[in-house]
N, C-alpha and C positions, 0 to 999 in steps of 0.2 A: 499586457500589450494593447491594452483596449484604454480610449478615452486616457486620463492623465497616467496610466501603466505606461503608456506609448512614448510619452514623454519622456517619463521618468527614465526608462529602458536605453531611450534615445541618449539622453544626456551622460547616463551611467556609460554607456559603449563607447561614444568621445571621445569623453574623459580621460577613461582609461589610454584610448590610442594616443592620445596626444601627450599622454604622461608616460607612455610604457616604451621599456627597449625591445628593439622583435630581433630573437634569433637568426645570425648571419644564414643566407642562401646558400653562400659557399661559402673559403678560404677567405676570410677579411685581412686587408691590410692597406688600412690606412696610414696616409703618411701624417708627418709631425706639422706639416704646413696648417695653420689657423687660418684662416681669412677675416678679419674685423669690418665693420662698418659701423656709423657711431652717429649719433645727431642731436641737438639740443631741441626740448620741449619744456611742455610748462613754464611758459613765461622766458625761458630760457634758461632756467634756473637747474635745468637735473639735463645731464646726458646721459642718453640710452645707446647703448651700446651692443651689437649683436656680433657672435660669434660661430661660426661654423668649419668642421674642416672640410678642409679642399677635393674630398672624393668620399664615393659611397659607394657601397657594394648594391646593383640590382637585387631589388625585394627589401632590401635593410629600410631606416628610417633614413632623411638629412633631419638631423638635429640641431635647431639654429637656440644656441645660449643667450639669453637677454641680464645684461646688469645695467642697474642707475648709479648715478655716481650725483652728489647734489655739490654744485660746482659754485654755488651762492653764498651769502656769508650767511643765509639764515637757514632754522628749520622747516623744511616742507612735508608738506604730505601731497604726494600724487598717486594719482587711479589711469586706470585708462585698459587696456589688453593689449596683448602681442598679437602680432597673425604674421603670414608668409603667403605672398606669392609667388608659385615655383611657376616658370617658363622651360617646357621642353626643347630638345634641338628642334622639330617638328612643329613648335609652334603651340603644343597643347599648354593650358594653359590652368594652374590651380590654385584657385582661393580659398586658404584655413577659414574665411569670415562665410563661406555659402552656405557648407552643412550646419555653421552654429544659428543661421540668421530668424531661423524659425522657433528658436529654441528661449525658452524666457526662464527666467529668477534672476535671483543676486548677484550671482558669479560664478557666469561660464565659464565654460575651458577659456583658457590663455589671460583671460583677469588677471589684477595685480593692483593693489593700494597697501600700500607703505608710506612709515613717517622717517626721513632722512634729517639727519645733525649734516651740519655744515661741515664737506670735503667727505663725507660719510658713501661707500657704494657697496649695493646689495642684488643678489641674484634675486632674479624673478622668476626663475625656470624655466623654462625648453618649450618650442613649440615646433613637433616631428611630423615628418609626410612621406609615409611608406611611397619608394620610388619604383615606379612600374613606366618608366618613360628614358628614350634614348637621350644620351649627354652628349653636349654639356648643358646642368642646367643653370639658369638665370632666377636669381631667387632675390626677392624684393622682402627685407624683415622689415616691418611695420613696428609700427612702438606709440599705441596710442592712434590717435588721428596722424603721427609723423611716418612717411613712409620713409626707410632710410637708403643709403647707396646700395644698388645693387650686387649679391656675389656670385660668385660663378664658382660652381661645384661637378667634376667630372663625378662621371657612372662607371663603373666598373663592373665587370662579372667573369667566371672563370672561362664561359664559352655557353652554345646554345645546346638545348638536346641533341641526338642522332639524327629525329627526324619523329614527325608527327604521331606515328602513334606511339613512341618511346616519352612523348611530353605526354598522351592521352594518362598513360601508366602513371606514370609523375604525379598527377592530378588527381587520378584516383585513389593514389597511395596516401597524398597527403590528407585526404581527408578522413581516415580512419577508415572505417567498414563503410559509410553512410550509402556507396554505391554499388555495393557489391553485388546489387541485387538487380541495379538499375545502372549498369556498365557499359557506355560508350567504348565505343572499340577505336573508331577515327574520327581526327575533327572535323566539328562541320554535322556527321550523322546522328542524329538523334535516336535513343532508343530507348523501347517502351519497358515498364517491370514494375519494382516496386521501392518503397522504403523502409526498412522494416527500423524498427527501436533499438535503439543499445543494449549492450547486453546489461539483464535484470531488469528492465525495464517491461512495463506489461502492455502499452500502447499497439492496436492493432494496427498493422502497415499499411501503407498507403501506396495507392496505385500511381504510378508517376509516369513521366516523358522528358528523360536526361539528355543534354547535349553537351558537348565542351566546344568552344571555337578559338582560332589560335591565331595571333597575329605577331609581325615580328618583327624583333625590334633590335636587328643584329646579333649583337653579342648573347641578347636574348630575348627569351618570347614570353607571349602574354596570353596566358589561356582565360577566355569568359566560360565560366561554368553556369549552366541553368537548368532548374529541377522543377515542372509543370506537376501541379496537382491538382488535378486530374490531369490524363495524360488529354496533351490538345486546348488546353486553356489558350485560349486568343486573350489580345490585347494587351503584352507584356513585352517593355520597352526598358532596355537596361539602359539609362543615362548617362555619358559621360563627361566629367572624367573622374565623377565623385561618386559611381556603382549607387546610383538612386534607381527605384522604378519610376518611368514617365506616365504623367506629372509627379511631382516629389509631394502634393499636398494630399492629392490620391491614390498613389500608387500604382495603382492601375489606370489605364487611361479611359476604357468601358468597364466597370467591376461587374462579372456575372453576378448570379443569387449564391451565397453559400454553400455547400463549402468547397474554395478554394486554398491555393497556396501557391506565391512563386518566390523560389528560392534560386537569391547569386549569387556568385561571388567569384574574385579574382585571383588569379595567382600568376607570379612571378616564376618559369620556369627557366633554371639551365642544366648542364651537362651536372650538377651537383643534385637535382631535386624539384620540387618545386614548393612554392612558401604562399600562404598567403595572405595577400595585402589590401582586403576588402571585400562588404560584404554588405546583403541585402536582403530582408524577405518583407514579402504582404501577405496575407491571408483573409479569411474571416470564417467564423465558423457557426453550424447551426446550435440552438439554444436546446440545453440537454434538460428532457423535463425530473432529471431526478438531482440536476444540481454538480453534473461532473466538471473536473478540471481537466483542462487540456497542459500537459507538461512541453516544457522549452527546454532544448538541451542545445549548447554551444562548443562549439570546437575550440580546445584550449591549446591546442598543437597537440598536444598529445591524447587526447580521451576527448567525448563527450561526455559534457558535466551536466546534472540537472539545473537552470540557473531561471525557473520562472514556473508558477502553472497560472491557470486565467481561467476564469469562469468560461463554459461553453456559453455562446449569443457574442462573442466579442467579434470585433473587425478594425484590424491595426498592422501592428509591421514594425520592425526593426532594421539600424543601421548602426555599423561598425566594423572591428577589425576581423572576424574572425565570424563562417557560417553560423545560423540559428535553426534549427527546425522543429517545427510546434505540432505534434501529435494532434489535430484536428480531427484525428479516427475516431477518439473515445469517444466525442458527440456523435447525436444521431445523427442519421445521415437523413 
């Protein structure tokens, strides 16, 4: 997680979101309505063409389908990427091209270069944005430097919780044991404890300061979850609407001396659960003079999995679909 780990970590978590389907919140049922929008690029030569259906369930993905069709009498080859930007009713606004923009190599998420025969048309693949924002949305698929016609995709959800602290439960549930220890009771209150390691895990726990806050957004609501390590860390600013810490290049916007940690992340709650749809940490931790690793473990909806360890002295951070939290215990303190 430290130096090009950071990266690496970064681009791996993306990747995946922008290529994976997330398990429905609630009851899905989508109708058969498509919505197309279509545009010519490169020279004019290839139309791109983007596909979505016309409703989403709260917490799910919108999955917008990209194909080329090369409409020229010759063979081409084009490059370029897909992106989307979704427009909430509210006004909020999100760009797939912000979280990649810092991100370098060959070919990021949404990429694409293909060699098309004449009248030839080939999928390029999906590019998805877990919905945490009231409909209907206004979604602009992109294809290359071409932006294309706008669609408009309703939100759906079964209904909201009962009422606040029935979403707190929701929130706590969904993320496995990680707060059992460190359990918000209402939104809004913060409360002090600990974190302790998954089970079989030998990582000594860590003293924390949990909150969940809940905002709403009708039919459903939207809890920010946040886990201080040490309890009382100042200067931790969740960004939105793409769950970075402020600044996104520091993470923190004053970083204490080591060791820290703040952990976020979002979730989609209704009357079915709660799901979630993003996710944040920073840390750095002090340098172990016998050489220890500090373990990362990730919320896969179902379990925490081991998916990293890092030399104790590092200071970095991850982003993606689903919490991370990094046993900075095992270094000295």
């Amino acid at each position: 997680m430290a130096g090009v780990g950071l990266l690496v970590a970064l681009a791996v978590g993306l990747s995946a979101w922008i290529g994976s389907q997330r398990a429905s919140a609630g009851e899905t049922h989508f109708p058969t309505t498509i919505s197309r929008s279509s545009g010519l690029i490169f020279h004019r030569w290839v139309r791109c063409t983007a596909t979505v259906r016309s409703e989403v369930q709260a917490g799910d993905d919108v999955s917008v389908k990209f194909t080329l069709r090369n409409v020229s009498k010759r063979s081409v080859e084009v490059s370029g990427a897909t992106w989307l930007v979704v427009k909430a009713a509210d006004g909020t606004t999100y760009d797939t091209r912000v979280p990649l923009r810092d991100l370098s190599g060959p070919r990021p998420p949404g990429s694409f270069g293909t060699k098309l025969r004449p009248g030839a048309t080939k999928s390029i693949g999906r590019v998805e944005v877990a919905v945490r924002w009231k409909g209907p949305l206004r979604i602009t698929p992109g294809c290359g430097r071409k932006a294309l016609h706008p669609l408009q995709v309703a939100v759906v959800s079964p209904g909201p919780p009962a009422d606040g602290s029935t979403a707190v439960e929701e929130v706590v549930a969904a993320a496995g044991h990680m707060l059992d220890q460190c359990r918000p009771q209402m939104p809004g209150i913060p409360v002090d404890g600990q974190i302790d390691a998954p089970a079989g895990a030998t990582a000594p726990p860590m003293s924390a300061q949990c909150s969940v806050t809940i905002s709403d957004e009708g039919s459903f609501w939207v809890a920010q979850v946040l886990v201080l390590i040490p309890p009382g860390l100042q200067g931790v600013t969740v960004q939105q609407p793409y769950e970075f810490f402020d600044p996104q290049s520091g993470f923190l916007s004053s970083p204490p001396p080591p060791p820290y940690e703040a952990i976020a992340w979002e979730d989609v709650v209704t009357s079915k659960g709660a799901l979630t749809v993003a996710a944040t940490l920073a840390d750095a931790a002090n340098t172990s003079p016998t050489g220890q690793m500090a373990p990362s473990y990730t919320w896969n909806g179902t379990a925490w999995e081991l998916t990293e360890t890092a030399l104790c002295g590092f200071h970095g951070g991850a982003w993606g679909p689903e919490p991370t939290v990094e046993f900075i215990s095992v270094c000295s303190s």
